[in-house]
Phi, psi and omega in degrees: 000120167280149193278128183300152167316134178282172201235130167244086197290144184238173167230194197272342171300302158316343184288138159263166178027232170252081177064057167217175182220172223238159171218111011275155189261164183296018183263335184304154176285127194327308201293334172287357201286176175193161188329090183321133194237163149212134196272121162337116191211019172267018152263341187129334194197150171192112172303159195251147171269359169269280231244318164094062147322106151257160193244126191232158193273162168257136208297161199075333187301150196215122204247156168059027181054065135274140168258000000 
């Protein structure tokens, strides 16, 4: 049985560049990493296609200065 994806809320301090955050991210288990990718999260929300990680804005958070 697979264990459903973890879900990760970020914030806007986490976001790199332009509005993505890295996968895997530093909380993961050494054993788990697989080839850095980076996910989109300036719709709000975004998944990793290895592990299928999903990554979510945390509410109120405002990514790429839109107010």
């Amino acid at each position: 049985m697979s264990k459903a994806p973890a879900v990760v809320e970020v914030t806007a301090h986490d976001v790199q560049g332009p509005g993505v955050v890295a996968c895997p991210n530093p909380k993961m288990p050494l054993w788990s990493n697989h080839p850095r990718v980076f996910i989109d999260v300036t719709h709000g929300e975004g998944k990793c296609p290895y592990c299928g990680t999903e990554y979510k804005l945390k509410a109120g958070e405002v990514v790429g200065g839109h107010h």
